[in-house]
N, C-alpha and C positions, 0 to 999 in steps of 0.2 A: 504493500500500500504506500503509495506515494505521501511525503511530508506537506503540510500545510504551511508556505511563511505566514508569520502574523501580521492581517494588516493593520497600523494603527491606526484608530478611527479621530484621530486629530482634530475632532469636531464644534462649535460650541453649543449644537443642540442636538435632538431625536432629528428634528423635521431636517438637517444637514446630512444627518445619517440615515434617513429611510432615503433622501433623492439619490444618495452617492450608491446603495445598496439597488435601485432598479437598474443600475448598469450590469449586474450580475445575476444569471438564471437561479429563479426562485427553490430551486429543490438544490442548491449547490452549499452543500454547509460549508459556511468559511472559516475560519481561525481569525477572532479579534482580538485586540487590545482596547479596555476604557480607562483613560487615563481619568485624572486630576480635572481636565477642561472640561469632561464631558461628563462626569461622574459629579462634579460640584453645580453644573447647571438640572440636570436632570434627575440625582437620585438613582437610589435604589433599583426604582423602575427602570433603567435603559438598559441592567441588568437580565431582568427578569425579561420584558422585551427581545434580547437579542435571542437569550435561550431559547424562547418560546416558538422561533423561527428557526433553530437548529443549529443555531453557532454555537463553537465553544468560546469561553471569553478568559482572556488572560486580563484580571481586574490589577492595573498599573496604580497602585496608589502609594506605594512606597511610606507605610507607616514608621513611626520614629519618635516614640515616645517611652514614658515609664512602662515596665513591664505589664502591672494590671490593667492600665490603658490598651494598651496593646490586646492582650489576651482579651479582654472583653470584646476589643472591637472585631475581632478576628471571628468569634464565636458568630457576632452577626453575620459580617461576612460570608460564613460558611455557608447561612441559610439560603443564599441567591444562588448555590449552582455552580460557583466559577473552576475551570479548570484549574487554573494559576493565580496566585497573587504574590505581594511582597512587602518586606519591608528593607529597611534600611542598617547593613550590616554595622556601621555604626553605633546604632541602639546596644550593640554590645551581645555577648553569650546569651546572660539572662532574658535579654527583653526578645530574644529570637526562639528561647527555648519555650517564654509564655505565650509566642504566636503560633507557636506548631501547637501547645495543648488546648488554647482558642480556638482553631480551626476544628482539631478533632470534637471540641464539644459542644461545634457549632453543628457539625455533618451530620445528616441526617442517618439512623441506621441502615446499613446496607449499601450504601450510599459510599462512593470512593473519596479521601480524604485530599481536598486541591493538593496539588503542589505548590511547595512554599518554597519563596531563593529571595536571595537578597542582592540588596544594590552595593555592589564593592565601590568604584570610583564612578561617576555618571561619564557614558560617552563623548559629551562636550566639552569636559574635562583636562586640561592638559598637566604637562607635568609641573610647567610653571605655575598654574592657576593652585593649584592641589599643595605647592609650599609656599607661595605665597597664600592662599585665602584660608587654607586649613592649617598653618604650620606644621605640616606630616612634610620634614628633609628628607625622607628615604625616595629611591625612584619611586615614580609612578606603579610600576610591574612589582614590586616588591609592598607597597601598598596592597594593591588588587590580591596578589598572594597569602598578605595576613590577612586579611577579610574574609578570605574564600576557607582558608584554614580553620578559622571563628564560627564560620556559614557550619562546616561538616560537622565539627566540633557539638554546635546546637543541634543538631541532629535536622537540619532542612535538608532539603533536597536538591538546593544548585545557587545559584547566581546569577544576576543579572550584570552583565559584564561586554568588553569588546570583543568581537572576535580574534582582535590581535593574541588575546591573550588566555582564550580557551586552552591553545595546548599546553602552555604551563600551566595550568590550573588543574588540568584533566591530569598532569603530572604528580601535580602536588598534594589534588584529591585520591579522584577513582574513575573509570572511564564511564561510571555509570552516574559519575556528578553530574549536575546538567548544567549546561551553560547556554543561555540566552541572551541571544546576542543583539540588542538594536544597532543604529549606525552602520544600514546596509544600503548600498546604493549598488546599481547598477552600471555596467563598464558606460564612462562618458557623462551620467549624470551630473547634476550641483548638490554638491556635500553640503550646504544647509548652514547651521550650526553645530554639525556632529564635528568630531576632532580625530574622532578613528574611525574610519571607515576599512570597509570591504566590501567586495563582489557577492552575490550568492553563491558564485564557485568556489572563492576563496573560501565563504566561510563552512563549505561543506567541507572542504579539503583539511582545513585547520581545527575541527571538533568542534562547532556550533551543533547544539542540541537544538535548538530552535532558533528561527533569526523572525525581527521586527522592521517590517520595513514599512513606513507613512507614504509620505508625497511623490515619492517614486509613482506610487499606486493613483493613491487618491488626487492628487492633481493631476492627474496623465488625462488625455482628451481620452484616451479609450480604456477604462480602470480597469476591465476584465480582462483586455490582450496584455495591458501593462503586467496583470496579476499571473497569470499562465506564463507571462515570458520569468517572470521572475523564479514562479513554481518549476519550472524548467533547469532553470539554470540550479537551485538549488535541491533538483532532486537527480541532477546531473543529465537530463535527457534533451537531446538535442531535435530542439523547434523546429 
């Protein structure tokens, strides 16, 4: 069975995201991401919504608070369905170890428990931004490595991270860590504000568990051939 990249749905409403959604055939389940923009305009509901049409949805909200904060909110969380979500390896061991038992106390029985990963360094990220604005003097790569070590450690399931740097991670975890990868563009694209980028062949080639790719997709005049050429390249099959 062929992989699904994730598109992100980079939206600020439902009604942005039902028009961008009749570009692609109604019985074709896709793999989303709801970030922050879309998740704070709309709630709960755009959740429930995307499910209900047979997406799976990776919920982008990167929590990052005290531990019982956390765990609480993760317990709601659980109740909408979502594939994936995350928080913010920063929050530390504990506050990652109270949203894995959040999530499990959220999940309904019988019911499969989301995947949980965390955000090491954000892909916009650079090396200078990361010592200058965080005071972390270590490189970059040695950064993302202690995070991801933190991540396993808490007993989650992967990382939200670059593809530059899946296979030291996959080195330093296990090959069954997952690393999810945004900052994917397509050979020739505009890289945006992302700072690490990659191809969908790169990031097949370099251990991306799953890759996120926005306005490649959703800005493209044709969002569906945009989404196939991409599903192509990243499941290595030639268009």
């Amino acid at each position: 069975m062929s992989q699904r990249p994730i598109i992100a749905l980079d939206f600020p409403s439902k009604i942005e995201v039902a028009k961008f959604l009749t570009a692609f055939p109604k019985e074709e389940s896709l793999f989303v991401k709801v970030g922050m923009e879309l998740f704070y305009q709309e709630g709960p509901e755009i959740v429930r919504w995307l499910k209900s049409l047979g997406h799976s949805v990776f919920l982008d909200l990167k929590l990052h608070d005290i531990p019982n904060t956390v765990e609480k909110s993760m317990t709601g969380l659980a109740k909408l369905g979502v594939n994936i979500t995350n928080v913010h390896a920063a929050g530390g061991v504990k506050m990652m170890q109270a949203a894995k038992e959040g999530l499990k106390k959220g999940t309904q029985v019988g019911n499969k428990v989301p995947l949980l990963i965390a955000v090491t360094q954000l892909t916009s990220t650079s090396e200078i931004q990361m010592q200058q604005d965080q005071l972390i003097d270590v490189p970059l790569k040695e950064s993302v490595l202690h995070y991801a070590k933190c991540t396993e450690k808490a007993g989650l399931d992967g990382v939200v991270c670059s593809a530059l740097e899946a296979q030291d991670i996959h080195q330093a975890t296990s090959d069954a860590f997952v690393c999810l990868t945004p900052g994917i563009r397509p050979s020739g694209s505009d890289v945006g504000d992302q700072q690490r980028v990659v191809t969908p062949t790169e990031a097949r080639k370099i251990g991306s568990t799953y890759i996120v790719v926005g306005r490649p997709i959703t800005q493209a005049k044709k969002p569906y051939e945009a989404y196939q050429q991409i599903k192509n390249e990243w499941n290595g099959v030639n268009a």
